[in-house]
C-alpha positions as CSV (number, residue, x, y, z in Angstrom):
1,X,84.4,15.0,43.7
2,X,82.9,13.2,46.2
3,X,80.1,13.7,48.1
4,X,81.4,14.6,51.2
5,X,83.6,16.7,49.4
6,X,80.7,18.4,47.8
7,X,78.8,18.9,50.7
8,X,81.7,20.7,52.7
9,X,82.0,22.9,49.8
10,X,78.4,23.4,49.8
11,X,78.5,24.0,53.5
12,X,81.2,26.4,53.0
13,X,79.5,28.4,50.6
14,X,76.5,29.1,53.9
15,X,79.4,29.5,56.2
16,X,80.9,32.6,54.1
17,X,77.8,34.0,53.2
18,X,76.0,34.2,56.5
19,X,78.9,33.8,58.4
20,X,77.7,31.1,60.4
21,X,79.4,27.8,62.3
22,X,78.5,24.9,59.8
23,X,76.8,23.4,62.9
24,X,74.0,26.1,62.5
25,X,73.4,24.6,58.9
26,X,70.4,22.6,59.1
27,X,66.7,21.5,58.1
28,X,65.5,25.2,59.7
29,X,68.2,27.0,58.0
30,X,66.1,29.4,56.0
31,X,64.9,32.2,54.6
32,X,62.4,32.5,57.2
33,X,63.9,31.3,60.0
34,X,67.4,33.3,59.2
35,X,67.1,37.2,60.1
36,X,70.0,38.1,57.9
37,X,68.4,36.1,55.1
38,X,67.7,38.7,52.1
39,X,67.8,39.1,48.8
40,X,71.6,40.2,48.6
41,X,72.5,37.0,50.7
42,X,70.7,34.8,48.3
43,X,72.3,35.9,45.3
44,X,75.9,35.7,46.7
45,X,74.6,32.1,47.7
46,X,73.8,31.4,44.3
47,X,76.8,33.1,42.3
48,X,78.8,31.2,44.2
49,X,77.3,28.4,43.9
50,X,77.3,28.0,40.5
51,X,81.1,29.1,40.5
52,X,81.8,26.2,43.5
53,X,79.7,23.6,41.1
54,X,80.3,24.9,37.6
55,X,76.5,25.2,37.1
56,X,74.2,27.6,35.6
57,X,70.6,28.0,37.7
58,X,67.5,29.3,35.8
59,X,65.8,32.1,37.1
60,X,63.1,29.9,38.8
61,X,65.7,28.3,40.4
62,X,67.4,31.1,42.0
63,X,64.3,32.4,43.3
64,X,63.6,28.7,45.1
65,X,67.4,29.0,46.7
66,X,65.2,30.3,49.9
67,X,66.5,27.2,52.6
68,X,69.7,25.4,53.0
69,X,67.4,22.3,51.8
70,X,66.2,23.4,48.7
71,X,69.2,24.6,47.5
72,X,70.9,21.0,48.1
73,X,67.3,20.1,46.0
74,X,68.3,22.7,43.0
75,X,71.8,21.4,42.6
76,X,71.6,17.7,42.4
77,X,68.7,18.8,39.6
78,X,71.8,20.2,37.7
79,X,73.6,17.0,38.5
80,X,75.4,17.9,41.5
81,X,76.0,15.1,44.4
82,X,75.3,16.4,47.9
């Protein structure tokens, strides 16, 4: 896959979650900046995630899936072009 390819998919994922506009997905979008943001949010973000990705994200690394940056950060450690 590509990365444009990945990133739309990765955008998606944000989009379905939160259901947001992919426009609203940027540098701010987090968990403090997000009302909705909690801990059921995050961990549909990261199931799907790892389905989207084929990936399997340690425990640390679930807990750091707090921002839309840092969970572009956790999947290109697992290999994954954003």
């Amino acid at each position: 896959m590509t990365n444009m390819e990945n990133l739309n998919k990765y955008n998606e994922i944000f989009t379905e979650v939160f259901g947001v506009k992919p426009e609203a997905l940027d540098a701010n979008f987090s968990k403090e900046n997000v009302e909705s943001w909690d801990s059921v949010h995050q961990l549909n973000l990261v199931t799907l995630a790892e389905e989207t990705f084929d990936v399997m994200l340690d425990p640390e690394d679930i807990l750091a899936f707090t921002s839309y940056e840092a969970g572009k950060e956790i999947l290109r450690r697992q290999d994954v072009e954003l």
